[in-house]
OpenMM code with the backbone's topology and positions (N, CA, C; nanometers):
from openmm import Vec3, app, unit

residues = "UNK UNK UNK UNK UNK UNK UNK UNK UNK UNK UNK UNK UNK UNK UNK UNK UNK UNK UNK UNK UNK UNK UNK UNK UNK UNK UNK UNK UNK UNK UNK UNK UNK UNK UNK UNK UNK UNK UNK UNK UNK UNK UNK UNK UNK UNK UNK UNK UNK UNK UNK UNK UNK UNK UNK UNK UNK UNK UNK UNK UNK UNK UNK UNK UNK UNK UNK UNK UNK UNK UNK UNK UNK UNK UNK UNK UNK UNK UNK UNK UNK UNK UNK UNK UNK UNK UNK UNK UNK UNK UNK UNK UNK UNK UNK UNK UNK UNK UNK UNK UNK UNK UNK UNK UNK UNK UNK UNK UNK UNK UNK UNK UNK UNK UNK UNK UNK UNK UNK UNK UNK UNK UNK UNK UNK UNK UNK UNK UNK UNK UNK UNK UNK UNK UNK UNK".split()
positions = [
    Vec3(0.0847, -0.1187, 0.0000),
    Vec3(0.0000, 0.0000, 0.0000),
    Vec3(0.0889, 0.1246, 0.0000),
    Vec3(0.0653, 0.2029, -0.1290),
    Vec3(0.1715, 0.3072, -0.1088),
    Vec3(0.1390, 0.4362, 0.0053),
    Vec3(0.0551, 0.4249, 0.0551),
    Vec3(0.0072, 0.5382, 0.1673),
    Vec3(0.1006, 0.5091, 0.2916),
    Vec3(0.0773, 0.4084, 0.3221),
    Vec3(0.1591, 0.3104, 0.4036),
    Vec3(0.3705, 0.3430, 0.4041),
    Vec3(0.3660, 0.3349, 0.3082),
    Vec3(0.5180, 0.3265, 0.2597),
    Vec3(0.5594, 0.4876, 0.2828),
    Vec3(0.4918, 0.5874, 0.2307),
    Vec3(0.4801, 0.6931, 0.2137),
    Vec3(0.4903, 0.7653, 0.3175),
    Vec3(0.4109, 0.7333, 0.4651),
    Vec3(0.4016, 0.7695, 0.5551),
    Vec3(0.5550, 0.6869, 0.6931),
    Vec3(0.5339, 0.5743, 0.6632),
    Vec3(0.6995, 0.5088, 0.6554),
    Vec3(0.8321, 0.5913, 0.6419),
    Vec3(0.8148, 0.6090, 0.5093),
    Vec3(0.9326, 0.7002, 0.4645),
    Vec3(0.9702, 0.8226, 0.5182),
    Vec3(0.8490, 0.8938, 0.5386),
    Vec3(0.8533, 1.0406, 0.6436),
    Vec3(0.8888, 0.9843, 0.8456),
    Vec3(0.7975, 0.9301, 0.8257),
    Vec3(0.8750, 0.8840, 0.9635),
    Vec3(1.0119, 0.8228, 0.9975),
    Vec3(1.0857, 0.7856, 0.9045),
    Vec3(1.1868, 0.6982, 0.9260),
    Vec3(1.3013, 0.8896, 0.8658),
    Vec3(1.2446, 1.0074, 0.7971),
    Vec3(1.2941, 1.0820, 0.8086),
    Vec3(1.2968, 1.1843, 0.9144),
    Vec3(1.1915, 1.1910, 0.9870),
    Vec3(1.1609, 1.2655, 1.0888),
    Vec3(1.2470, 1.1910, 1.2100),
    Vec3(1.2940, 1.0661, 1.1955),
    Vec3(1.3708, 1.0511, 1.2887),
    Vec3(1.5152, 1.0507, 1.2707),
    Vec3(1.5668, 1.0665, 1.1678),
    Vec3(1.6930, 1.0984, 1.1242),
    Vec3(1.7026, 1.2295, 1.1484),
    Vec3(1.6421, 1.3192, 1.1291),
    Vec3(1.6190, 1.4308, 1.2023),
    Vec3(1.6514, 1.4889, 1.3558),
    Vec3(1.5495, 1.4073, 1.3836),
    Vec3(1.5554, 1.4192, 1.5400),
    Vec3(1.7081, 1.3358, 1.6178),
    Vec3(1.7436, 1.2532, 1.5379),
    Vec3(1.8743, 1.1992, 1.5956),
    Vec3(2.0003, 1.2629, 1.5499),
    Vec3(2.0185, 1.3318, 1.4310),
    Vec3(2.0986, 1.4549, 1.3587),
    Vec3(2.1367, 1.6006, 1.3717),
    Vec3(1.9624, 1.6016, 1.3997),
    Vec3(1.9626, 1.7433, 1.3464),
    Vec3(1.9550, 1.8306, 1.1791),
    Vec3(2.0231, 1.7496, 1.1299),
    Vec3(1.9666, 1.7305, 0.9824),
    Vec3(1.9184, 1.6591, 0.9342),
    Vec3(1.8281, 1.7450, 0.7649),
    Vec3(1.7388, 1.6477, 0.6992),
    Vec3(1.7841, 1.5687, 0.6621),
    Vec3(1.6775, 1.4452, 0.6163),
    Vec3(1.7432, 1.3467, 0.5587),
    Vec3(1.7375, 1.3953, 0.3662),
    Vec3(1.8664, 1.4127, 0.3429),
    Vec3(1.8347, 1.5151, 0.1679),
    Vec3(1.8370, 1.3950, 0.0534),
    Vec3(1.8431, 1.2563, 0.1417),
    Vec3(1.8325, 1.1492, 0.0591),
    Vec3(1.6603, 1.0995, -0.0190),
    Vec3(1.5780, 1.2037, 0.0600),
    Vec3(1.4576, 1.1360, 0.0040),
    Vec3(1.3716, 1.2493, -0.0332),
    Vec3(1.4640, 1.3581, -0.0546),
    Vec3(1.4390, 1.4947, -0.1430),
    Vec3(1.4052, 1.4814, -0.3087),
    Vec3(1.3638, 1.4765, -0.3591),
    Vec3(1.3767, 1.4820, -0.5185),
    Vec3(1.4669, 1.6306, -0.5560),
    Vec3(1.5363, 1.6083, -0.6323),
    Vec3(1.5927, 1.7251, -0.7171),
    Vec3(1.5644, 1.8333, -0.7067),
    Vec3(1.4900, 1.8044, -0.7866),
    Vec3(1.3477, 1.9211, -0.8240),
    Vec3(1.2173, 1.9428, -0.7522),
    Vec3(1.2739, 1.9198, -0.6177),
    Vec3(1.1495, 1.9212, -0.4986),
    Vec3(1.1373, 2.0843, -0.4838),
    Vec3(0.9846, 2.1312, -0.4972),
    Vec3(0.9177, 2.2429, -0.4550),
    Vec3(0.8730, 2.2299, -0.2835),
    Vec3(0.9038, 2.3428, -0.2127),
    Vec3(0.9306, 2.3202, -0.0594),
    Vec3(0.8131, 2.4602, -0.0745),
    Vec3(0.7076, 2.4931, -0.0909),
    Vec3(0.6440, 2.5805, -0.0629),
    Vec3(0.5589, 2.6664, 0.1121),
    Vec3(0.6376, 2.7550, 0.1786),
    Vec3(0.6562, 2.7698, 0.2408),
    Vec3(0.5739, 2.9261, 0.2663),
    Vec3(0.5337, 2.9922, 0.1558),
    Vec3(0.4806, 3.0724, 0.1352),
    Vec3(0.3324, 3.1195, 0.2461),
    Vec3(0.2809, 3.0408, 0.3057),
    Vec3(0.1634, 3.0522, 0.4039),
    Vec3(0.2559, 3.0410, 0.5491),
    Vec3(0.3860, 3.0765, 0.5106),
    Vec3(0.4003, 3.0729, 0.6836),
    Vec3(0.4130, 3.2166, 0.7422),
    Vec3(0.4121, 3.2334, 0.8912),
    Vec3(0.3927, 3.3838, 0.9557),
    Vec3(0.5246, 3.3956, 0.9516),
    Vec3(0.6541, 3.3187, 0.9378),
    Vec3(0.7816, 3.3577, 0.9667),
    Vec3(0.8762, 3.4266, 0.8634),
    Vec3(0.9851, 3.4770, 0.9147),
    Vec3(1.0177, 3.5822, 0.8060),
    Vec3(1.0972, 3.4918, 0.6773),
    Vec3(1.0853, 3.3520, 0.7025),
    Vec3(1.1913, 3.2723, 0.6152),
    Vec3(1.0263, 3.2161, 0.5452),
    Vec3(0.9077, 3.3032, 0.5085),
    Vec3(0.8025, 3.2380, 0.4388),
    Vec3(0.8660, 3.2763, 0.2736),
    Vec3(0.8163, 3.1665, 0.2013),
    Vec3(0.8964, 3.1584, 0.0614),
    Vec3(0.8594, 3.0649, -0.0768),
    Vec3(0.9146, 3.0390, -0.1138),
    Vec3(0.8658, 2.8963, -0.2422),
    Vec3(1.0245, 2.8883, -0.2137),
    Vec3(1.0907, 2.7827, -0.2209),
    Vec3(1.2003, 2.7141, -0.2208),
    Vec3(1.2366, 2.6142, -0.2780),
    Vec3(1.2981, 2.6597, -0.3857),
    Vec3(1.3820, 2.5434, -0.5068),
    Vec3(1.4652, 2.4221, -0.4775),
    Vec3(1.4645, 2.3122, -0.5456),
    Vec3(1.5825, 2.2092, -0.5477),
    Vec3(1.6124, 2.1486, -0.3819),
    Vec3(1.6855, 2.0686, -0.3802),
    Vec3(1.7660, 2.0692, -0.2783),
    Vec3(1.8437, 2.1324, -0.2144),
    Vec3(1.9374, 2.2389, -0.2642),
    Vec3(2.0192, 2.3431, -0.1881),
    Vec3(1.8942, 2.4446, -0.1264),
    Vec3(1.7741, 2.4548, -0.1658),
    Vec3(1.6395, 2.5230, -0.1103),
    Vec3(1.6248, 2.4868, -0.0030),
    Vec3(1.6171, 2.3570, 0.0456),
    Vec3(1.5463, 2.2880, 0.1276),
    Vec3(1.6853, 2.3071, 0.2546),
    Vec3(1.7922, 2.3065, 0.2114),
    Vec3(1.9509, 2.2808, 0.2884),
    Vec3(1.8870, 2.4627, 0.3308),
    Vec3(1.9261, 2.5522, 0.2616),
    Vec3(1.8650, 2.6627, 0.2835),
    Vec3(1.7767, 2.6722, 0.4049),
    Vec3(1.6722, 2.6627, 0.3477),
    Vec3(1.5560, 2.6382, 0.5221),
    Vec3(1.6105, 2.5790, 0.6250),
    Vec3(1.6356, 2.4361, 0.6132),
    Vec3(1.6822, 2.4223, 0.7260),
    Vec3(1.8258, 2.4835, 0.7894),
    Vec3(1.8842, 2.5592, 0.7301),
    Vec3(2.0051, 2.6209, 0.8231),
    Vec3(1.9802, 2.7653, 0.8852),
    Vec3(1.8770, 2.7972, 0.8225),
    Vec3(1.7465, 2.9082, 0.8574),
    Vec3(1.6859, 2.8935, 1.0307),
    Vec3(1.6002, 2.7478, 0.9940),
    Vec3(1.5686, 2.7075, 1.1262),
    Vec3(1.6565, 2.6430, 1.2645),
    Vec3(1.7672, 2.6648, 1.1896),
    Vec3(1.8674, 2.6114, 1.2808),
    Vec3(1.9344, 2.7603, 1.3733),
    Vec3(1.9434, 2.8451, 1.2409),
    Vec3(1.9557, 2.9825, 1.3464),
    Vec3(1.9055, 3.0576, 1.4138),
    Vec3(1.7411, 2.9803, 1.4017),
    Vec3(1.6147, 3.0876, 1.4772),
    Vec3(1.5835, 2.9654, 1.5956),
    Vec3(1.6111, 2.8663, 1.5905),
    Vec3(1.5480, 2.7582, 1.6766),
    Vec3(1.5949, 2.6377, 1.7517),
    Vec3(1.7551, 2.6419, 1.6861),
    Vec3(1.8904, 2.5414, 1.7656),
    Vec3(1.8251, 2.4541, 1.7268),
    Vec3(1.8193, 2.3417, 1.7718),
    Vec3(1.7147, 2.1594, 1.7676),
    Vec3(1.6348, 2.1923, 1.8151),
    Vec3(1.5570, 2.2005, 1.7162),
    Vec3(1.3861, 2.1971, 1.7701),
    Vec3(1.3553, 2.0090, 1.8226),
    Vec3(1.2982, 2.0060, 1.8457),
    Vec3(1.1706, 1.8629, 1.8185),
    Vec3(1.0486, 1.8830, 1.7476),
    Vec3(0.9963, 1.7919, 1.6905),
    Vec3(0.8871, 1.7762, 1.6448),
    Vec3(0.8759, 1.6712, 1.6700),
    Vec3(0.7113, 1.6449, 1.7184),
    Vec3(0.5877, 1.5898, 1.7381),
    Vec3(0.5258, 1.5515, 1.6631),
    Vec3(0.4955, 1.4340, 1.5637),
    Vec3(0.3641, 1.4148, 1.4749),
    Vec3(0.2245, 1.4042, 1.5404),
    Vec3(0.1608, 1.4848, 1.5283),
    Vec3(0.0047, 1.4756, 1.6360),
    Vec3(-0.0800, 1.4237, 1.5921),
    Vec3(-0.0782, 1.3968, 1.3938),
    Vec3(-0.1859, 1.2801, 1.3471),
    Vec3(-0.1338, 1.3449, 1.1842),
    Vec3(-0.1673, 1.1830, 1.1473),
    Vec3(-0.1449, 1.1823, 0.9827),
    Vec3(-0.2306, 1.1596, 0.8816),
    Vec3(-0.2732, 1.1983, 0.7865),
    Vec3(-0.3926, 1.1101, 0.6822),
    Vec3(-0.2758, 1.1298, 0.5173),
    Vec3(-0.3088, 0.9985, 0.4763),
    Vec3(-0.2463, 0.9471, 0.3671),
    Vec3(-0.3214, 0.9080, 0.2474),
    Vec3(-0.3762, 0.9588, 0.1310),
    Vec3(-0.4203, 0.9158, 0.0405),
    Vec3(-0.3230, 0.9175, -0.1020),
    Vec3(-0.2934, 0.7721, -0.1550),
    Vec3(-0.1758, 0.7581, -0.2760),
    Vec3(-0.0309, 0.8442, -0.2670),
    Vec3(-0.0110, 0.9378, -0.3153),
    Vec3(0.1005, 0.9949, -0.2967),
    Vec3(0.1326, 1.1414, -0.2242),
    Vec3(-0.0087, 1.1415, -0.1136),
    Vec3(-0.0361, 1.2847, -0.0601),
    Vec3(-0.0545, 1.2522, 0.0778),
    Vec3(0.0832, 1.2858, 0.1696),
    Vec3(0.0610, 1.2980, 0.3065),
    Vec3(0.0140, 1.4461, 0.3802),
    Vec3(-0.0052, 1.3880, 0.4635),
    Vec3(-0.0073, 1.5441, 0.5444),
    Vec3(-0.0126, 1.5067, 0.7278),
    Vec3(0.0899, 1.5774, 0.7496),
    Vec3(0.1060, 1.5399, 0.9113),
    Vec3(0.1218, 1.7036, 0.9637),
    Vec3(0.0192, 1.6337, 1.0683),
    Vec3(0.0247, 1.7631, 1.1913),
    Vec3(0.1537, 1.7542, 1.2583),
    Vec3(0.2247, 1.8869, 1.2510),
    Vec3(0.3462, 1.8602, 1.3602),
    Vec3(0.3313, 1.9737, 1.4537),
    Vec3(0.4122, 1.9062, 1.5982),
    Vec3(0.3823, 2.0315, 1.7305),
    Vec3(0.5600, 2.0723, 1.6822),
    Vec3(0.6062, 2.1784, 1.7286),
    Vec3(0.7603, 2.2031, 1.7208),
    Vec3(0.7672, 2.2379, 1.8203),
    Vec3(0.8533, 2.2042, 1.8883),
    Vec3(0.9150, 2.2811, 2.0484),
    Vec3(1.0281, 2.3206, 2.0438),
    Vec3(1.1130, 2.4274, 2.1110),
    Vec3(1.2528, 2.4024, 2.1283),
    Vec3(1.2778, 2.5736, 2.2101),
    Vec3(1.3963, 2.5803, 2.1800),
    Vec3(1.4168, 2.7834, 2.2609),
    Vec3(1.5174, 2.7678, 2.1547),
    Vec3(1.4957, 2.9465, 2.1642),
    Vec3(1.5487, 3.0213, 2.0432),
    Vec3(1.6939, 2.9962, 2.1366),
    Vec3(1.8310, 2.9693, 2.0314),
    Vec3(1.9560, 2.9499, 2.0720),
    Vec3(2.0432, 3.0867, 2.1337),
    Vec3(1.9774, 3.1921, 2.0945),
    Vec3(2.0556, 3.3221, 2.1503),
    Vec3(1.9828, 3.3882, 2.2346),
    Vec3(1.8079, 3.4021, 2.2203),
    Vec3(1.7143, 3.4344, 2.3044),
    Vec3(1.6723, 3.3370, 2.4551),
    Vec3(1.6968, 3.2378, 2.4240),
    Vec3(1.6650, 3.1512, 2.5123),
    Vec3(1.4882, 3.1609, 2.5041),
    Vec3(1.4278, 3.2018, 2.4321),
    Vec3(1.2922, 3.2082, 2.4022),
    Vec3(1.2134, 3.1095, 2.4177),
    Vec3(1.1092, 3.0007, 2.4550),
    Vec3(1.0715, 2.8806, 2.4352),
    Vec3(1.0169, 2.9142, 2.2643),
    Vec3(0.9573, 2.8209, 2.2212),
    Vec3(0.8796, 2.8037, 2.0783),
    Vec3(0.7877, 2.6345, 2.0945),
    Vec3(0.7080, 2.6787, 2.1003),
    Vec3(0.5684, 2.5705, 2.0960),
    Vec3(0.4562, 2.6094, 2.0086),
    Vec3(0.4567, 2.5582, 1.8502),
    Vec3(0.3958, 2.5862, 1.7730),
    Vec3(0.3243, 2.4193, 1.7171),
    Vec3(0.2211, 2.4347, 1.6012),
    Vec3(0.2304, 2.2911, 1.5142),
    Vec3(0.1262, 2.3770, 1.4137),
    Vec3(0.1860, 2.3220, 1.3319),
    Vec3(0.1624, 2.3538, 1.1586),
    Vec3(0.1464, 2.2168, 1.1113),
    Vec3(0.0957, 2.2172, 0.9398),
    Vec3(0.0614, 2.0727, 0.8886),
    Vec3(0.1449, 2.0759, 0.7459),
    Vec3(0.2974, 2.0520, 0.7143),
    Vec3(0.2933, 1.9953, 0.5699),
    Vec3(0.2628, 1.9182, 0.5088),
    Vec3(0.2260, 1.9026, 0.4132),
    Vec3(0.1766, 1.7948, 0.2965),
    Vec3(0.2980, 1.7854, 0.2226),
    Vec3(0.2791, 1.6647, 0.2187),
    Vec3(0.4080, 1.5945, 0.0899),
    Vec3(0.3151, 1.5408, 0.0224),
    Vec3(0.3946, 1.5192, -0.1178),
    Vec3(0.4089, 1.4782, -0.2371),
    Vec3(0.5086, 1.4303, -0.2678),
    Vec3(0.4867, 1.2701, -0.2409),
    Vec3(0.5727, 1.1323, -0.2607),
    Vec3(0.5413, 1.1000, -0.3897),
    Vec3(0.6556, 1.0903, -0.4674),
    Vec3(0.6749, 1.0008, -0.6265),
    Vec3(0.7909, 0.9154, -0.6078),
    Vec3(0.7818, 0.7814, -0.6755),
    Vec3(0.8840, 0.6862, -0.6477),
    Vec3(1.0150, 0.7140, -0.5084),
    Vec3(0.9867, 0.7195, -0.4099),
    Vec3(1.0256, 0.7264, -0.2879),
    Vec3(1.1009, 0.8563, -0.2326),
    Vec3(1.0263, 0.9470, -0.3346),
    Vec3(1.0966, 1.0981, -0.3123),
    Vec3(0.9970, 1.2372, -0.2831),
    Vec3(1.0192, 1.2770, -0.1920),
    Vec3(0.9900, 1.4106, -0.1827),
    Vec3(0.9499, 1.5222, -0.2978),
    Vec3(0.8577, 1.5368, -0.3889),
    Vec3(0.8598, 1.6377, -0.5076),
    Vec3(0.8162, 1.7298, -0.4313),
    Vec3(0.7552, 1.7671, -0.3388),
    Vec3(0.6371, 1.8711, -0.2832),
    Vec3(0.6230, 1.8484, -0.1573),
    Vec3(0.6610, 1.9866, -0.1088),
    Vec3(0.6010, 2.0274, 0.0433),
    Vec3(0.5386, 2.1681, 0.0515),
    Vec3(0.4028, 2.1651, 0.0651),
    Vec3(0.3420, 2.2559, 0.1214),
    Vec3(0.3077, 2.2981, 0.2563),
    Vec3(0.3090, 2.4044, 0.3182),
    Vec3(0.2731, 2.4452, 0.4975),
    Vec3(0.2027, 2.5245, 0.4498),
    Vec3(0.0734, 2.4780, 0.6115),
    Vec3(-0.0319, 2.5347, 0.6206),
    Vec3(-0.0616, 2.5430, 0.7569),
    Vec3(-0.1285, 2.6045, 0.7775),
    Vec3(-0.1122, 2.7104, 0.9573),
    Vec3(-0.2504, 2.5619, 0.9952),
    Vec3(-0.3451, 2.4862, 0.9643),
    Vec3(-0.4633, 2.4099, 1.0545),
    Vec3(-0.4402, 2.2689, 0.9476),
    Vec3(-0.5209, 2.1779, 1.0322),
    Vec3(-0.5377, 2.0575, 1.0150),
    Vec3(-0.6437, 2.0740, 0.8802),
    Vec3(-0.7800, 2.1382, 0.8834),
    Vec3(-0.8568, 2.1094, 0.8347),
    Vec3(-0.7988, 2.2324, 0.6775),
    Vec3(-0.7070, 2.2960, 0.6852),
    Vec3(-0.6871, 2.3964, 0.5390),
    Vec3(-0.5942, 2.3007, 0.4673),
    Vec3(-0.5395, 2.2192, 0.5514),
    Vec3(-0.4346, 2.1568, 0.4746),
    Vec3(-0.4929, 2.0353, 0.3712),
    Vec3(-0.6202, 1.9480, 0.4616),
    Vec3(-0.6725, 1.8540, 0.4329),
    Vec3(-0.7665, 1.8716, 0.2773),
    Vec3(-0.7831, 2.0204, 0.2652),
    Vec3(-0.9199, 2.0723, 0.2062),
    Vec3(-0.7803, 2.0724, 0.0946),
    Vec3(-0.6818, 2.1822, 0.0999),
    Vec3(-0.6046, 2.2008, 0.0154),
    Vec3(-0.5740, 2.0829, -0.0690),
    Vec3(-0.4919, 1.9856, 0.0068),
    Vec3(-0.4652, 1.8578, -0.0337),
    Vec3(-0.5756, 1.7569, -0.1287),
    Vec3(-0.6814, 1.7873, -0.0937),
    Vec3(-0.7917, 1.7005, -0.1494),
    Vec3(-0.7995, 1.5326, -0.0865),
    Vec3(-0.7911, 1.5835, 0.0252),
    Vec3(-0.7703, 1.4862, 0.1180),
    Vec3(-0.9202, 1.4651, 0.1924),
    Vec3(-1.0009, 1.3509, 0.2349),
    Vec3(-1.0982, 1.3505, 0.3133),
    Vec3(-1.1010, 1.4342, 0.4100),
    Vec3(-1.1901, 1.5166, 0.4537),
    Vec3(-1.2321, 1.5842, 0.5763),
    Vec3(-1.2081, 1.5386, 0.6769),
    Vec3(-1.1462, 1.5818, 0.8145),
    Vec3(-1.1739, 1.5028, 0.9346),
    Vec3(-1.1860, 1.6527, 1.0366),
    Vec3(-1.2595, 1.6622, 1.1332),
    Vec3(-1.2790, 1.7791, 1.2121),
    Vec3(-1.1265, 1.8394, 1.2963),
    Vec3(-1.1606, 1.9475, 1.3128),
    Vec3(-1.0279, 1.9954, 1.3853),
    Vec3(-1.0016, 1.9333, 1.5193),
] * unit.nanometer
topology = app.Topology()
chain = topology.addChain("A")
for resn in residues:
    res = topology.addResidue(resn, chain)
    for name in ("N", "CA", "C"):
        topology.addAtom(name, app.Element.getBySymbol(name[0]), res)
């Protein structure tokens, strides 16, 4: 079941992550669109390729040290995930806390990343995506 695999694959990156600190840029496509454009932060954008994505994250590394993330719930239809994530962490120079969760959607093709979209709720992302409804 590719929903299955799909959702697999993000988890088995979200924890390379969390044990790193960096992405995993192995399950990036090339030509992955990182659309980032609906976020409140000043790094909101459309972001090209892989050096895009290296980009962001060295972004969030200077506003947020190691964050964590939380998956709080997932829905998977064919090659369209979308996971709620909580982020926690303190700003590395502010000592600030940060406790947020936003929802990207991926777009999995043959075991790669083409597409990430962020979206501020569960239910804009789901609608966006063309994903079944489920309540907030």
């Amino acid at each position: 079941m590719p929903e299955e695999e799909n959702i697999q694959l993000l988890a088995r990156a979200l924890d390379h992550f969390e044990r790193t600190g960096k992405p995993d840029l192995s399950i990036i496509a090339d030509e992955v669109v990182f659309d980032l454009s609906r976020s409140p932060f000043p790094d909101a954008g459309v972001y090209h390729g892989i050096e895009g994505v290296r980009t962001w994250f060295q972004g969030l590394d200077d506003a947020f040290g190691k964050p964590h993330y939380e998956v709080e719930r997932v829905e998977a239809q064919g090659e369209v995930v979308a996971a709620q994530l909580r982020v926690s962490g303190r700003g590395p120079g502010s000592g600030i806390p940060v406790d947020y969760s936003f929802v990207p959607v991926f777009t999995i093709r043959d075991g790669k990343v083409v597409r990430i979209d962020r979206y501020d709720t569960w239910s804009e992302a789901l609608e966006a995506a063309g994903l079944a409804s489920n309540p907030e």
